[in-house]
C-alpha positions, 0 to 999 in steps of 0.5 A: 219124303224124309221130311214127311211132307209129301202130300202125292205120288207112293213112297216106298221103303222104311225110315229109321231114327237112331234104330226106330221106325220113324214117327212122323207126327214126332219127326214133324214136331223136332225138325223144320221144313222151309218150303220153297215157296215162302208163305207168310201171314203179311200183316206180322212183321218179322218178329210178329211171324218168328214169335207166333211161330215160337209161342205156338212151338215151344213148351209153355215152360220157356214162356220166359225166355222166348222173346230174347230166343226169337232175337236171337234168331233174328240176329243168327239170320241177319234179320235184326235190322228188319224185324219191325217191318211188316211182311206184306207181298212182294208186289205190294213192296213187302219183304224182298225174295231173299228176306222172306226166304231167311223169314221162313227160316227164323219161324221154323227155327222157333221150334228149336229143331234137330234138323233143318230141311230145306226145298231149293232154299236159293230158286229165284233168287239173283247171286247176291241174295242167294249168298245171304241165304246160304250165309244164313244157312252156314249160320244155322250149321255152326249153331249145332243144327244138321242142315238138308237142303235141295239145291239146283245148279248152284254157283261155286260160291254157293255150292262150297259152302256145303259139306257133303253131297247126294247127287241123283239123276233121273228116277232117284239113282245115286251118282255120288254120295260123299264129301265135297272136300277142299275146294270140292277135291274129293268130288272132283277126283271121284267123279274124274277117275269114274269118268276114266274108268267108264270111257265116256266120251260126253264129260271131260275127264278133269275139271276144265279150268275155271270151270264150275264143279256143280255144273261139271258134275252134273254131266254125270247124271245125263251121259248116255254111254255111261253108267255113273249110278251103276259104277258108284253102286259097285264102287268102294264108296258106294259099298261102304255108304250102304254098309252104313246105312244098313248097320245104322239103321240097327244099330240104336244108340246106347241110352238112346231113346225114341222122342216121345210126346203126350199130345199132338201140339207143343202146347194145349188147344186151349192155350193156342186160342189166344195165340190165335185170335191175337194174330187174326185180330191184328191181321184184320187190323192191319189189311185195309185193301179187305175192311176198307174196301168194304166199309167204303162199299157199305157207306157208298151204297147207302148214300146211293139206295138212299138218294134212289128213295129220298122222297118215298114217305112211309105215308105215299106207299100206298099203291101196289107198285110203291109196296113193291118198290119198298120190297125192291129195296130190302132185297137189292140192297140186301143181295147187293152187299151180300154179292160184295161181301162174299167176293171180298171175303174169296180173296182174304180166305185165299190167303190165309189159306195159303199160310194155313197149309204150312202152319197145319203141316208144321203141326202149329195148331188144331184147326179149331182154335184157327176157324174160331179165332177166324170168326171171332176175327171178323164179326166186329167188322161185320157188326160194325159195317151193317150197322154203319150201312143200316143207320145211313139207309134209315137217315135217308130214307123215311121208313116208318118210325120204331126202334123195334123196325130199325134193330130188325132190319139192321139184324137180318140184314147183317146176318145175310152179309154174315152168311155170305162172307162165311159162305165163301170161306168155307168155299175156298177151303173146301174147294181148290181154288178161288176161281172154283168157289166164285164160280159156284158161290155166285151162282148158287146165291143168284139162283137162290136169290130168285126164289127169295119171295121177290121175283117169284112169290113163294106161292107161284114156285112149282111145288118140285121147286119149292125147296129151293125157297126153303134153302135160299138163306136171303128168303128169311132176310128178306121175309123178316124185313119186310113182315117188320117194317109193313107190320101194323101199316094200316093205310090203304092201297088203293089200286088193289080191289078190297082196299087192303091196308099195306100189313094186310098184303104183305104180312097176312097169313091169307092165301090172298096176300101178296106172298100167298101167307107165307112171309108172316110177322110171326116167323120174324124171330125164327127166321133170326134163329135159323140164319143163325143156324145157317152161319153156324153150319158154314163155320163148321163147314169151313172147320171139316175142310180145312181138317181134312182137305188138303189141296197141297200137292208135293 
């Protein structure tokens, strides 16, 4: 809640600084938040993830002495030794528990904060990273920094190393609020002679021998016959905490001023693109489970359609059911890989959408430049594996001749894939979670795909139903490779009554054709420009979601 990163439930009350109402979006800007669950691009390494951090965080002014600020973040958290390694997941044998939490700490010190907060900093860990983190802590304290943490039942080892002490039981009452004192003394003696005073009979009145501090006194907060939260309120310490938290909340400092800024980000959107498209292009570089994994997929299809079809000369088709085949082909092909795109692209966009949500809550960058640089990101690759696909298909298949055929199909077919890995990004940030937009997204692709042309001609769709091959994106794929590549067949079929050449019975704006003179070599440019269109408005899809849809619940 102080933090500002509470995302549900109704918080009630005032927050002051110094005497000033609190403004969040100013608060967020001069203080650090580490979450507990420590989220990471893994494709940086340590020093990749604290400089981004810090580049976006800090004024463009201190350009010049970020890198050697970021070492020293590095060093002040024990990181040095690590800062080339790449983050990755742990289950992949990345960055350890302990590592990526002292991470997450380094990336929110890169914005030089007041204070730090941080949510159980030490949850999952064994004793031994648990004490690194809490070392790191203290290393963060003494460099003049105020230090907030939430902590659950803590070791001695841990729980000495703290100051001062909140201790709340259920429903946010206050058990004690004060200082631990040497060896927690202070605690200890509090908390013993409310004990006495209270008569309880459930938590002994001195701390046993050997006995933990942090677990004896959170006895406190479940005794059933006492009250530790109404003694503290009438106790002198209690008194004297919320009389100065009232004359503080008055009180402004002299000369004090309120922090003010003259735009929402550290520095301007413009400037935060290249930042951005630095970072996604080296993510995408460095994530061969995601390109890989599809660049293998368009190669192995290709060999595979292309041994299907080997011996189908564009001379042999010249009976109904080879046109069909050759039509077959363009959309299983197509559909295919489109089906192969989209899931891919499911999981990739489900993690970055992970870091996102703690990038966007930490006022990194506009959402803007990040779909921007998302899409710039992944279109070489696109490109590039629909290029690869398309060539091998033509290598092994003898479709008729004509650079003019090649570039057409090599087109639609990578702006099909295109609409499908966009398609799915926009699903997971829109949706809340992958599972949701899997579910969806293939079902509205498959029910797309069946009032594509090919297993129902457009002109025996039910006219209420006929918008539905309107708004399937693999309809002007499909209609554009095959009006371009029968387009001036003039051969014969010779099972179908009139002999018509192949052009005349895919490509005719007659009734009598095949597609009922819907698919027409004329719609082969317009049919570019709207799945064009089509990409575009998923990408501002994606853009409306992650600005303002937030599935972060805390």
């Amino acid at each position: 809640v102080i933090a500002q990163r509470k995302t549900s439930g109704t918080t009630t009350g005032e927050l002051t600084l110094n005497g000033y109402t609190l403004d969040p979006a100013t608060f967020t800007r001069i203080s650090g938040y580490c979450e507990q669950l420590d989220v990471h691009n893994p494709a940086s390494t340590v020093y990749e993830a604290t400089a981004f951090s810090a580049a976006l965080r800090l004024p463009p002014a201190h350009r010049a002495q970020r890198p050697a600020f970021v070492r020293r973040l590095l060093k002040l958290l024990e990181l040095e030794a690590i800062a080339d390694r790449q983050t990755g997941t742990i289950e992949a044998g990345g960055l350890t528990f302990e590592e990526r939490k002292r991470l997450t700490m380094a990336v929110e010190l890169a914005t030089n904060p007041a204070i730090l907060f941080l949510d159980e900093p030490t949850s999952g860990l064994d004793s031994r990273a648990a004490i690194v983190v809490v070392r790191a802590t203290r290393n963060i304290a003494r460099s003049g920094r105020s230090v907030i943490c939430t902590i659950h039942q803590p070791s001695y080892a841990l729980f000495s190393v703290f100051d001062r002490l909140l201790l709340l039981k259920r429903g946010g009452q206050t058990v004690y609020f004060g200082d631990l004192g040497p060896d927690c003394a202070t605690l200890c003696g509090y908390v013993s002679s409310v004990a006495r005073a209270l008569g309880t009979r459930e938590l002994e009145y001195d701390l046993p021998p050997g006995a933990n501090p942090a677990t004896w006194v959170l006895g406190a907060c479940v005794t059933e016959d006492a009250n530790f939260a109404l003694a503290y309120a009438k106790s002198d310490l209690g008194k004297a905490n919320d009389a100065e938290t009232i004359e503080a909340a008055k009180v402004i400092p002299e000369g004090y001023e309120p922090p003010k800024f003259s735009s929402e980000y550290s520095i301007a959107v413009h400037r935060q693109f290249p930042i951005l498209l630095q970072r996604m292009v080296v993510s995408y570089w460095r994530g061969p489970s995601y390109n890989v994994a599809r660049g293998m997929v368009s190669v192995v299809v290709a060999l595979i359609m292309g041994s299907c079809y080997s011996r189908e000369r564009p001379g042999a088709v010249k009976f109904y059911t080879r046109v069909l085949g050759r039509v077959g082909l363009f959309f299983l092909d197509t559909f295919f890989l489109g089906i192969i795109f989209f899931s891919s692209a499911l999981a990739q966009m489900s993690i970055e959408r992970a870091s996102y949500y703690r990038e966007r809550a930490s006022k990194m960058y506009h959402p803007f430049p990040y779909v921007f640089s998302f899409g710039i990101a992944e279109t070489p690759y696109l490109v590039a594996f629909s290029l690869v696909h398309t060539g091998l298909l033509w290598a092994t298949i003898d479709f008729y001749p004509g650079a003019d055929r090649f570039f057409f199909y090599w087109a639609y077919f990578m702006l099909y894939v295109s609409f499908t890995t966009f398609y799915a990004q926009c699903l997971v940030a829109a949706l809340p979670d992958q599972g949701t937009a899997q579910t969806l997204g293939t079902a509205f692709l498959t029910l797309t795909s069946l009032v594509s042309g090919f297993s129902i001609t457009p002109n025996k769709i039910p006219d209420h139903w006929i918008f539905t091959y309107w708004i399937s994106p693999i309809h002007y794929s499909l209609e554009g490779m095959i009006v371009t590549q029968f387009n001036d067949a003039d051969l014969a079929l010779r099972d179908i009554p009139g002999n018509p050449s192949v052009a005349d019975f895919t490509t005719s704006h007659s009734s009598d054709s095949h597609f009922g003179g819907f698919f027409t070599y004329s719609h082969r440019f317009q049919n570019i420009i709207i799945l064009l269109v089509i990409c575009a408005v998923f990408r501002t899809g994606t853009l409306y979601a992650l600005t303002f849809i937030n599935y972060t619940t805390r």
